[in-house]
C-alpha positions in Angstrom: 20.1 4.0 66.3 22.7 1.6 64.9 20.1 -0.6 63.7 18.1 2.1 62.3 22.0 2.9 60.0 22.3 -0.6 59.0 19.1 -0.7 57.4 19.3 2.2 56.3 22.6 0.9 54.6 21.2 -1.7 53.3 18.3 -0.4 52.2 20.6 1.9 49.8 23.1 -0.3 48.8 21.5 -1.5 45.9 20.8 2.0 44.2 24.5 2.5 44.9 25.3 -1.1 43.0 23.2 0.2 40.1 25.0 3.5 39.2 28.5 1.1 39.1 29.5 -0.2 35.9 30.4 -3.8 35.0 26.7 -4.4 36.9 24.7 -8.1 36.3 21.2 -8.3 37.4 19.1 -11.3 37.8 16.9 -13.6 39.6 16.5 -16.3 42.1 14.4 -19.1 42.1 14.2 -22.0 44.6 13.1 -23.0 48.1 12.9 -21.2 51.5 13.8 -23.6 55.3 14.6 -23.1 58.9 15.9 -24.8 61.6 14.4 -23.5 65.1 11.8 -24.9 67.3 9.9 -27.4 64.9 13.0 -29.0 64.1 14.6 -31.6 65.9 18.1 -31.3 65.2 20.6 -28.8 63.2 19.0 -30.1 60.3 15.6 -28.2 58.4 12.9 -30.4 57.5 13.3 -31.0 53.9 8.8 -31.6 54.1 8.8 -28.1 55.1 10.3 -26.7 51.9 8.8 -24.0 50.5 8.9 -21.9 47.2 11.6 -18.6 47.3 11.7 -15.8 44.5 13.8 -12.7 44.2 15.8 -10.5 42.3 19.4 -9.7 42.5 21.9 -7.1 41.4 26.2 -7.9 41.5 28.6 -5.3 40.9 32.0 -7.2 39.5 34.9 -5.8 41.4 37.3 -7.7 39.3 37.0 -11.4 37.7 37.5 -13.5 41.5 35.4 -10.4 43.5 31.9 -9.2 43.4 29.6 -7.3 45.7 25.6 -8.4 45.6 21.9 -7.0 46.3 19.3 -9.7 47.2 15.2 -9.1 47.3 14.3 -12.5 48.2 10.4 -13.1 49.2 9.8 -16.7 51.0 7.5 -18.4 53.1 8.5 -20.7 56.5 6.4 -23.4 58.0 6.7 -26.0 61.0 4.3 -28.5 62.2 4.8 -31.0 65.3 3.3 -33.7 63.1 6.6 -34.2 61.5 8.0 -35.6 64.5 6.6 -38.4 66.9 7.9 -37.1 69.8 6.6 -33.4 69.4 3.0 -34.4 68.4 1.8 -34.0 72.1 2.2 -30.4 71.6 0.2 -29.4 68.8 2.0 -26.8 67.4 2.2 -25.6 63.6 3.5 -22.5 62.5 3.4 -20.2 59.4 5.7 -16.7 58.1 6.1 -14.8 55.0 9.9 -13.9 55.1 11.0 -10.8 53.0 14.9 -10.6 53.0 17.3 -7.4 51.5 20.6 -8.0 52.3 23.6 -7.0 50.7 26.4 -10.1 50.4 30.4 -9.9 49.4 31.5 -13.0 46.8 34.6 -14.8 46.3 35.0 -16.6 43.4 38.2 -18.5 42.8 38.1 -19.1 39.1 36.1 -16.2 37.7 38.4 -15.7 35.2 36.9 -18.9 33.8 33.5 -17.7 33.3 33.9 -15.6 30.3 36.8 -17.3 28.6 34.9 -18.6 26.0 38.1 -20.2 24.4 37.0 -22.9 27.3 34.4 -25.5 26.7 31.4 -24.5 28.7 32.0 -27.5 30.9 35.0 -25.5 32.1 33.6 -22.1 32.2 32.4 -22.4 35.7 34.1 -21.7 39.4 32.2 -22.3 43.2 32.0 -19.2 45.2 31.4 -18.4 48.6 29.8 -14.7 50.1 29.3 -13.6 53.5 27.2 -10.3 54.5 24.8 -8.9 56.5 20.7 -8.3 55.5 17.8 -7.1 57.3 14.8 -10.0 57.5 10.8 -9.1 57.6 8.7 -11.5 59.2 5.5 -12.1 60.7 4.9 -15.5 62.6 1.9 -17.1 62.8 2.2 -20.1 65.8 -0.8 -22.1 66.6 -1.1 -23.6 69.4 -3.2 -27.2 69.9 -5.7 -26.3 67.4 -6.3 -22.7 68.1 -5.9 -23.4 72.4 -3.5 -22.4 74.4 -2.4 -25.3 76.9 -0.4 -23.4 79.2 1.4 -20.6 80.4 5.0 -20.7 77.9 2.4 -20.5 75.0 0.9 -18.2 76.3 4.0 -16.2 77.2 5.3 -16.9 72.9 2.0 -15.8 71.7 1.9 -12.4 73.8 5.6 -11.7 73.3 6.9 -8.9 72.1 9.4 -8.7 69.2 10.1 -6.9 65.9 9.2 -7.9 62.8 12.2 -6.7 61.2 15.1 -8.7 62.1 18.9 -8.8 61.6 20.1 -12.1 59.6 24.1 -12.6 58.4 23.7 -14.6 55.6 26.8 -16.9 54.6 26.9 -19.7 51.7 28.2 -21.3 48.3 27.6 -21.5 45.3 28.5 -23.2 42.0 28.6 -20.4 39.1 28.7 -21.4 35.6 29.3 -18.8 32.7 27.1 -19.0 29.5 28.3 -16.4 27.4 30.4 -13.4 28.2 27.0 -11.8 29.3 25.3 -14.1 31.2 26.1 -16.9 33.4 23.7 -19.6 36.0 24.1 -20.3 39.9 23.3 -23.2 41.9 23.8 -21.6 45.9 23.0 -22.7 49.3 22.8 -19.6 52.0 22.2 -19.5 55.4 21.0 -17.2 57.6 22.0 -16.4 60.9 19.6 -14.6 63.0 19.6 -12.9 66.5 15.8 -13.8 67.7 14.1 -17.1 69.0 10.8 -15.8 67.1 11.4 -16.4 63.9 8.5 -18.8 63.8 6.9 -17.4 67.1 8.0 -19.8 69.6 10.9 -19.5 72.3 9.3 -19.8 76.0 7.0 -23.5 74.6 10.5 -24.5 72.8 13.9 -24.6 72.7 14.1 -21.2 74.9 17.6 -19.1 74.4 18.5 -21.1 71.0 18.4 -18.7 68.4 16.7 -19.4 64.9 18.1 -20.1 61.5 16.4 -19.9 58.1 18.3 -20.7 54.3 17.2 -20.6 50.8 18.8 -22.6 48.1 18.6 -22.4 44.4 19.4 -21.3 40.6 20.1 -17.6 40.2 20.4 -16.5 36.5 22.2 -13.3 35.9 23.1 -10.7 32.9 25.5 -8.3 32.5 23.8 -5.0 32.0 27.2 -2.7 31.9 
């Protein structure tokens, strides 16, 4: 039941941000990564990069505090090829990733980003936002060319999970105001999340580690109020 209200929270958040005044809306554009069990480290695999779109609304709570609505669509892939040691196993793994997620910003200098008495070299600040989302996804793990090897893949390929996930995501960003209207992000986000099957592997991996995916980009937004 609580999962049921935060997604249902989320999930109206948005239309809430759209009837506030002082509203920007925008888009996202840039790349989509993980770190779980195809990685070897803490570190995504930058060869795994792949494209990220989405929209985005902000409410402007005041010039250093805003409050913003992400639709970001992606797609995750691993492979064991990357990595000498993990090409024995044979595993490669694919997921469309649909995020909503609702995110609280900080922004230290916003009151730089419409002063256009400023040169636009100094019309910018660096943010930071922290909040909470709900994540689709829907892994596709093969195993050694479409055979299973053993019993843990077999367990990760009849496991049972939900395709809708929880994910907190947290980042920074680099703002920069164009005009009084509109203004240009460059942000990295991660995103914690609470399942090893994010890219359908946990029993024939790192079991009990939970996953991790990001997106990093340019967002372009317009005041519309």
């Amino acid at each position: 039941m609580r999962i049921f209200t935060l997604h249902l929270a989320i999930l109206l958040c948005p239309l809430w941000l759209m009837a506030q005044p002082d509203l920007e809306g925008g888009l996202f554009l840039g790349m989509a990564n993980y770190q779980g069990d195809f990685t070897l480290n803490t570190s995504p695999e930058l060869s795994e990069s792949n494209l990220a779109v989405g929209l985005a609304v902000r409410h402007r709570l005041s010039a250093n505090y805003g409050l913003r609505g992400n639709l970001i669509y992606g797609k995750l892939t691993g492979n064991d090829s990357n990595f000498e040691i993990r090409e024995p196993r044979g595993l490669t793994f694919e997921t469309t990733l649909a995020e909503l997620s609702v995110v609280g910003e900080w922004v230290p200098f916003g009151q730089n980003l419409t002063d256009l008495s400023l040169d636009v070299g100094q019309r910018m600040s660096p943010y930071l936002f922290l909040g909470a989302g709900a994540a689709y996804i829907n892994p596709q793990p093969v195993f050694n060319n479409g055979e299973v090897p053993d019993e843990k893949a077999e367990e990760d390929l009849n496991a049972d999970f939900s395709k809708v996930q929880l994910a907190v995501p947290l980042g920074l960003g680099l703002r920069a105001g164009i005009n009084e209207r509109m203004n240009l992000s460059l942000e990295l986000g991660m995103r914690k999340t609470f399942t090893d099957y994010l890219d359908g592997v946990s029993s024939a991996g790192k079991q009990n580690t939970n996953d991790w995916y990001l997106f990093g980009g340019a967002m372009f937004l317009y005041r519309i109020k």
